[in-house]
Each structure stands twice: as structure tokens, then as C-alpha cells.
DSSP file (Angstrom, degrees, kcal/mol; ACC not computed):
  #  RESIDUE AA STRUCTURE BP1 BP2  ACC     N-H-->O    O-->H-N    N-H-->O    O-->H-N    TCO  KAPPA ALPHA  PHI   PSI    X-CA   Y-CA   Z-CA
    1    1 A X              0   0    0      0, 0.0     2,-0.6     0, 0.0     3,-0.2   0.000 360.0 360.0 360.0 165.6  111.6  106.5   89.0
    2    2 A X        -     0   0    0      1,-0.2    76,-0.0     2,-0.0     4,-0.0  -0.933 360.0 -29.0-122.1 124.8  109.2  103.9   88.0
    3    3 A X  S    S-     0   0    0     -2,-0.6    -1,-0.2     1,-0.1     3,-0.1   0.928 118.5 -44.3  16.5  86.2  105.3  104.1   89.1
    4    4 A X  S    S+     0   0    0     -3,-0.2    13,-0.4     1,-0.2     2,-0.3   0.887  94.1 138.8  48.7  44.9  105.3  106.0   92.5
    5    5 A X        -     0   0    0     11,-0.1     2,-0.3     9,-0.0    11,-0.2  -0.753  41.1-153.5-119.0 147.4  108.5  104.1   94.2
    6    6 A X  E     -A   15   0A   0      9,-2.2     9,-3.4    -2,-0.3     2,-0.3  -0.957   8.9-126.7-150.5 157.5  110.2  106.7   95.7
    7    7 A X  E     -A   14   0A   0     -2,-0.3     2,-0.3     7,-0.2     7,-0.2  -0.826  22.6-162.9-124.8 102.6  113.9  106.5   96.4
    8    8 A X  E   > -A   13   0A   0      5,-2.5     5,-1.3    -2,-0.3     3,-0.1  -0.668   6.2-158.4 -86.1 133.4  115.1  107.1  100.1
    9    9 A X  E   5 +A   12   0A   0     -2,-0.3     2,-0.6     1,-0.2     3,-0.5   0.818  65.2  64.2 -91.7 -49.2  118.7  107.9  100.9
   10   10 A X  T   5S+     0   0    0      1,-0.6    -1,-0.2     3,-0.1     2,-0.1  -0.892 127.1  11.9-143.3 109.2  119.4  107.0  104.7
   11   11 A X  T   5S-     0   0    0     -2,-0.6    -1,-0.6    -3,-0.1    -3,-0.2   0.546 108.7-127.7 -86.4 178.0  119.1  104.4  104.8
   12   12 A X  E   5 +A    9   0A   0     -3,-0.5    47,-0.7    52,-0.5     2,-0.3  -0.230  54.0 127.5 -80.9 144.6  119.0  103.9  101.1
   13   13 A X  E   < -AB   8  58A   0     -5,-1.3    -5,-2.5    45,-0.2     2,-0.3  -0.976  57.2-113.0-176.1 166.2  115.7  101.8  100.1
   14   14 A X  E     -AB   7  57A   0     43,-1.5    43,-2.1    -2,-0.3     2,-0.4  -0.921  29.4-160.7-121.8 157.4  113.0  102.1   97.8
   15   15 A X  E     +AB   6  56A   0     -9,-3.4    -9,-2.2    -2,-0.3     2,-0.2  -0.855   9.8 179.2-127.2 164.4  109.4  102.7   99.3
   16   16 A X  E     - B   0  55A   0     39,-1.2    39,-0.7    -2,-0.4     2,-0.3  -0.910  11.8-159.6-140.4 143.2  105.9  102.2   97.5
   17   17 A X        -     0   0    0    -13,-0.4     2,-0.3    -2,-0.2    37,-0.2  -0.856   8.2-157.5 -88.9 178.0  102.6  102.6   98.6
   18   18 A X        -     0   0    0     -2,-0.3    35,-4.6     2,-0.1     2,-0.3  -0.973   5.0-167.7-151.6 139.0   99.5  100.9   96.9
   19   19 A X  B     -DE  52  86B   0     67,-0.6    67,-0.9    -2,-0.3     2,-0.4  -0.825  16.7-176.2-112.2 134.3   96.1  102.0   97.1
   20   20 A X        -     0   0    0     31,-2.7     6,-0.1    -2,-0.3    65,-0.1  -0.939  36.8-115.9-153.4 145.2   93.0   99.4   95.8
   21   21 A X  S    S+     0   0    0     -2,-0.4     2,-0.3     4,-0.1    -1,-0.1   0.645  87.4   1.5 -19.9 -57.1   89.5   99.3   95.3
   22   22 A X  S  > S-     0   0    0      1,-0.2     4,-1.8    29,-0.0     5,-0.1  -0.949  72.0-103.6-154.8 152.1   88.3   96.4   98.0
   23   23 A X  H >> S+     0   0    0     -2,-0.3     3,-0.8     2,-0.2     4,-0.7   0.935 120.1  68.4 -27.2 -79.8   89.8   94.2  100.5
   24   24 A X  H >> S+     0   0    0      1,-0.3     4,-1.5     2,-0.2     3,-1.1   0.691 103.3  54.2 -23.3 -86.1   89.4   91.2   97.6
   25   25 A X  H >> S+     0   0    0      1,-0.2     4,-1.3     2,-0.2     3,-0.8   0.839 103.8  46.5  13.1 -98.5   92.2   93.4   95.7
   26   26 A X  H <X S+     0   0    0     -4,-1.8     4,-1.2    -3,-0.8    -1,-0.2   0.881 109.9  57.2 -37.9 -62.5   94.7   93.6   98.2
   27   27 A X  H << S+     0   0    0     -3,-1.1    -1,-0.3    -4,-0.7    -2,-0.2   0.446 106.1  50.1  -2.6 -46.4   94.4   90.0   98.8
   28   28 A X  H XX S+     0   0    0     -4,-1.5     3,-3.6    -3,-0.8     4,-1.1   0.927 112.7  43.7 -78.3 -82.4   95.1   89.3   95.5
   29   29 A X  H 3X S+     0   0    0     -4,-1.3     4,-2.5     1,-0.3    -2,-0.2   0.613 108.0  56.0 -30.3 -31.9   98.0   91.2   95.2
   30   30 A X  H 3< S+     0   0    0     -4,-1.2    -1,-0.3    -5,-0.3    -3,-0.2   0.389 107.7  51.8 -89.2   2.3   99.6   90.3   98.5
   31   31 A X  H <> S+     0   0    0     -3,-3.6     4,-0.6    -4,-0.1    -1,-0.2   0.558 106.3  52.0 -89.1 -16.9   99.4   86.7   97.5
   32   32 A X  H >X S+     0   0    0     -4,-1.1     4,-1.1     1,-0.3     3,-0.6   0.895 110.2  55.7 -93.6 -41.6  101.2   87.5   94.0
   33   33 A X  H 3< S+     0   0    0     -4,-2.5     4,-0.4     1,-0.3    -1,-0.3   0.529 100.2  58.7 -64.8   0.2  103.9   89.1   96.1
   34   34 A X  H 34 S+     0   0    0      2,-0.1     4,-0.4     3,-0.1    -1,-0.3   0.632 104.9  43.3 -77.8 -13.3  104.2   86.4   97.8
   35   35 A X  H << S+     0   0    0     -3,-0.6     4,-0.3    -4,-0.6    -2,-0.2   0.029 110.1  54.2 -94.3  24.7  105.1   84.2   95.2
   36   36 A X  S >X S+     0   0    0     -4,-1.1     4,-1.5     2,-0.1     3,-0.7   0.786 104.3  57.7 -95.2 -45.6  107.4   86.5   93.7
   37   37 A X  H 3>>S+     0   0    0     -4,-0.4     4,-3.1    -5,-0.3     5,-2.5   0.912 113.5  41.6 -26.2 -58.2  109.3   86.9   97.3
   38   38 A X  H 345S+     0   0    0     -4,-0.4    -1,-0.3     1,-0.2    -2,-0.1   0.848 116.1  46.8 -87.7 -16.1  109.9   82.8   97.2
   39   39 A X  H <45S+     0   0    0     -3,-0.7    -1,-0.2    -4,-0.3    -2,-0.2   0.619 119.4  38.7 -90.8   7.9  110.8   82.6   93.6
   40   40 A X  H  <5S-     0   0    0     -4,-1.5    -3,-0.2    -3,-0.5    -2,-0.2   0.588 106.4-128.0-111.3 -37.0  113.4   85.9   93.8
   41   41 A X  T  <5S+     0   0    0     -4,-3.1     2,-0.6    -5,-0.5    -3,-0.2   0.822  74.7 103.6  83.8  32.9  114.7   84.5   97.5
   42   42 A X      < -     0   0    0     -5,-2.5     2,-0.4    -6,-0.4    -1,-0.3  -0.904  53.5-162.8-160.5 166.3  114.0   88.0   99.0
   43   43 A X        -     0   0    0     -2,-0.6     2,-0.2    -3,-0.1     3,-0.1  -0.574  11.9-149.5-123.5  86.8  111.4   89.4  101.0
   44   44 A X        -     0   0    0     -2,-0.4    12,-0.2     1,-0.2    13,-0.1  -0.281  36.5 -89.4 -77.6 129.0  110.7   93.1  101.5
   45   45 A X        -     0   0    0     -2,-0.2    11,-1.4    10,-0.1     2,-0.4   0.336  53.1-171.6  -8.4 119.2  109.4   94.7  104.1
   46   46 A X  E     +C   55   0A   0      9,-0.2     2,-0.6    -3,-0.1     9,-0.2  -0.906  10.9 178.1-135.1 108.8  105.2   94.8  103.7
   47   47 A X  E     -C   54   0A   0      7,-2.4     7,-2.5    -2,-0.4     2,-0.2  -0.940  11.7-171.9 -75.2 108.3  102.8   96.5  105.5
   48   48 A X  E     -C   53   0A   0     -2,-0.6     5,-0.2     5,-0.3     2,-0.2  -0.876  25.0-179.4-136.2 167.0   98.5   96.6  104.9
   49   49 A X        -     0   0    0      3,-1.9     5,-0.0    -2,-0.2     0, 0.0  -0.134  61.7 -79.0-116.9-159.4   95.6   97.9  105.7
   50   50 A X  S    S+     0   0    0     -2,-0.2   -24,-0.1     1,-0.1   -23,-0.1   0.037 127.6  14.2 -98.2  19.0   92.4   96.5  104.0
   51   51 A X  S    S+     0   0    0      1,-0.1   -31,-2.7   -33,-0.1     2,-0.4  -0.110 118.7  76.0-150.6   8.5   92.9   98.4  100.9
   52   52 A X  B     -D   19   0B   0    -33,-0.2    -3,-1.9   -35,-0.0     2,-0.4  -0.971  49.6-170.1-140.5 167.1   96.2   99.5  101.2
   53   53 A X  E     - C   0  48A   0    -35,-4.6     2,-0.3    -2,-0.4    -5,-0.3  -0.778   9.9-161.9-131.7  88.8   99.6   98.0  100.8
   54   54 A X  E     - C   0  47A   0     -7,-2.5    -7,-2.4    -2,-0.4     2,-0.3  -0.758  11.8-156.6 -85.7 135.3  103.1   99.6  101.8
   55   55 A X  E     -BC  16  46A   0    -39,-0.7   -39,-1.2    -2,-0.3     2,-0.5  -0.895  20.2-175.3 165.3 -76.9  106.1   98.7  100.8
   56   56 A X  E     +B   15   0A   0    -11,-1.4     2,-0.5    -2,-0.3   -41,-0.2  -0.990   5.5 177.9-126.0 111.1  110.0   98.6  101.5
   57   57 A X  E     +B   14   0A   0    -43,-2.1   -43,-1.5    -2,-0.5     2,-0.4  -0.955  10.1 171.4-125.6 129.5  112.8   97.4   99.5
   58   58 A X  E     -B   13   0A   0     -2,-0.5   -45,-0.2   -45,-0.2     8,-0.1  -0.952  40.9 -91.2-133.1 167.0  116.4   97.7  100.6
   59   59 A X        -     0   0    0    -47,-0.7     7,-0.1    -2,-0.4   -47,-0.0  -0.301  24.8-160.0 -74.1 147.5  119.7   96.3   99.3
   60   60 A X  S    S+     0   0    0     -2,-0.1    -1,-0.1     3,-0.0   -18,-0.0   0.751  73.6  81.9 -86.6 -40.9  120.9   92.7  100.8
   61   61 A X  S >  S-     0   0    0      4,-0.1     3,-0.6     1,-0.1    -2,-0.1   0.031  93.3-112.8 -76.0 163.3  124.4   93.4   99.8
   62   62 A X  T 3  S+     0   0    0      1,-0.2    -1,-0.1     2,-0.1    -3,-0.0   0.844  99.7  77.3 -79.0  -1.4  126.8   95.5  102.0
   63   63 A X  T 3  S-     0   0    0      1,-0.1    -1,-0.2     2,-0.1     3,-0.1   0.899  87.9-141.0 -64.7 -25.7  127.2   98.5   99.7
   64   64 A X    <   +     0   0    0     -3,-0.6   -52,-0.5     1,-0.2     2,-0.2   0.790  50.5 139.1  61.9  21.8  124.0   99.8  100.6
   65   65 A X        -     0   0    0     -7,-0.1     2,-0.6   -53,-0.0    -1,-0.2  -0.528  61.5-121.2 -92.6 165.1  123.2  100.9   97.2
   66   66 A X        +     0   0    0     -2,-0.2     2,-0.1    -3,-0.1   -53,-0.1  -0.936  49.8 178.1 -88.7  95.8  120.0  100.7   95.4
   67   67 A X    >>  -     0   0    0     -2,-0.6     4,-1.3     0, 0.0     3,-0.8  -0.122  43.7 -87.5-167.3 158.7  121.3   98.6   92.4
   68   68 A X  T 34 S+     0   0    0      1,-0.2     4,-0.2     2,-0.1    -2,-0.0   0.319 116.4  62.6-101.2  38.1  119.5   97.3   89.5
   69   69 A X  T 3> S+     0   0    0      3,-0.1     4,-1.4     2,-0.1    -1,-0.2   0.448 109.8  43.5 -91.8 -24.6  118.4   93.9   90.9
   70   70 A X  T <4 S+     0   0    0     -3,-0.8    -2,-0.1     2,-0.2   -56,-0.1   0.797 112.0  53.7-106.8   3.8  116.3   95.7   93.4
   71   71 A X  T  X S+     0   0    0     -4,-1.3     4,-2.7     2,-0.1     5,-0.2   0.827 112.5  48.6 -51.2 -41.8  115.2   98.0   90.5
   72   72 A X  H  > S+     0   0    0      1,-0.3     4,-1.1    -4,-0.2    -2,-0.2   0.896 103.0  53.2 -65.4 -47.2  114.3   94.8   88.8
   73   73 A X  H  X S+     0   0    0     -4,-1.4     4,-0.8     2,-0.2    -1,-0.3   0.611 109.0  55.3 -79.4  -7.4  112.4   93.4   91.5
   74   74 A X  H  > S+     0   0    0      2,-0.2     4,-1.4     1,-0.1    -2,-0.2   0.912 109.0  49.6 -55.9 -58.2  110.2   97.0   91.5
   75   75 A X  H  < S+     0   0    0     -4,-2.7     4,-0.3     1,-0.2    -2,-0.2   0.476 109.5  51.3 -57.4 -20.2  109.6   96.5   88.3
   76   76 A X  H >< S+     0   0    0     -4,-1.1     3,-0.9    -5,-0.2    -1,-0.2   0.865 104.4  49.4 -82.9 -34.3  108.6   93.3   89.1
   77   77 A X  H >< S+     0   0    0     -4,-0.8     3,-0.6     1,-0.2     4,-0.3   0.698 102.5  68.3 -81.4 -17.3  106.3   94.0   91.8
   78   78 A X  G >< S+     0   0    0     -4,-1.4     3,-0.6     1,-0.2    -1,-0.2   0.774  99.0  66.0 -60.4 -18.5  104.4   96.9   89.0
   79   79 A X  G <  S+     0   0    0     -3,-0.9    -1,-0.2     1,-0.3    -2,-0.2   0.272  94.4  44.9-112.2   4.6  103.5   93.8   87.2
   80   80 A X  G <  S+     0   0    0     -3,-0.6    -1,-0.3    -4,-0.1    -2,-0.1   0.477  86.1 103.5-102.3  18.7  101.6   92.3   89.3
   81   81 A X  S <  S-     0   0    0     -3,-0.6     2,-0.1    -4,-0.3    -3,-0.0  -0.136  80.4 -95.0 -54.2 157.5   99.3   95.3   90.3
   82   82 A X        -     0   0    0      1,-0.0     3,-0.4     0, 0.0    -1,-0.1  -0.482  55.5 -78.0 -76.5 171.6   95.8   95.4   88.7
   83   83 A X  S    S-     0   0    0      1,-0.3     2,-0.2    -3,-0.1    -2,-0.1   0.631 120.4  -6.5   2.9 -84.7   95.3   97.4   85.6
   84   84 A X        -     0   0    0     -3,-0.0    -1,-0.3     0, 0.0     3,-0.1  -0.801  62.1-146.8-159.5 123.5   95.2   99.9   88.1
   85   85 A X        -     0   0    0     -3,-0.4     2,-0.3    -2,-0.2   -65,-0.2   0.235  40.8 -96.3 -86.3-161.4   95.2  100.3   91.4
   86   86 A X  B      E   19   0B   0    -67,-0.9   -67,-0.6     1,-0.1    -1,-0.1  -0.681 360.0 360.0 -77.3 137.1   93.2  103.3   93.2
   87   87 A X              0   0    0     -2,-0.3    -1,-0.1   -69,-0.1    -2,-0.1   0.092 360.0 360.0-124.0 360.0   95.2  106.2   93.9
């Protein structure tokens, strides 16, 4: 699995948390996930604190598999983390 996403069966989704340094952080990130959301046309489930971020990706389609467009879009959302965030 690919940076701390961990793979939920029922129902199937993939969950993340994200830990970061300072408010400022967080902030940053939750704005670059928010333009990956409107240029991908989906929006996943997001929760935060002031240094942390959760969250939730599930399939759109009806199978209700984890598929590799919402692999892709994981892998999209590791790329915009800093270096690295705090764990």
C-alpha cells in the first residue's frame, strides 16, 4: 500500500491520516487538495484539526471496488505532501 493509506473493506475505501508541523502546513496542503478535487471532479471525504488532516477515498462507481483511478488519485494526493509530513 502506498505511504500509510490503509485499505478498508466494508465499506471498501481507502483511509489516510496526515500529521504536520504547524497550522501554516496543513493550510497549505488542504488548499493543494483542493485543487486537485476540482481538476479530478471528485471530492473525498476530509477531516482537520490544526495539524492534522484525515482522509477518505471511496469508489464513485457501483462495484464498490477500490480500483486503480482511486489508487491514482492516492498517489496523487502523496504528491502534494511536504517533503515530509510529521508522523
Amino acid at each position: 500500500m502506498m505511504n500509510d493509506w490503509k485499505l478498508r473493506k466494508r465499506p471498501a475505501r481507502l483511509e489516510h491520516r496526515i500529521e504536520f508541523a504547524d497550522y501554516e502546513q496543513t493550510r497549505e496542503f488542504l488548499e493543494r487538495a483542493a485543487e486537485l478535487a476540482e481538476r479530478q471532479g471528485y471530492y473525498p471525504d476530509m477531516s482537520f484539526g490544526r495539524t492534522h488532516v484525515n482522509l477518505t477515498l471511496q469508489p464513485q462507481d457501483d462495484a464498490g471496488q477500490i480500483g486503480e483511478p482511486l489508487m491514482q488519485y492516492a498517489r496523487e494526493v502523496d504528491a502534494l505532501l511536504p517533503l515530509r509530513p510529521v508522523n
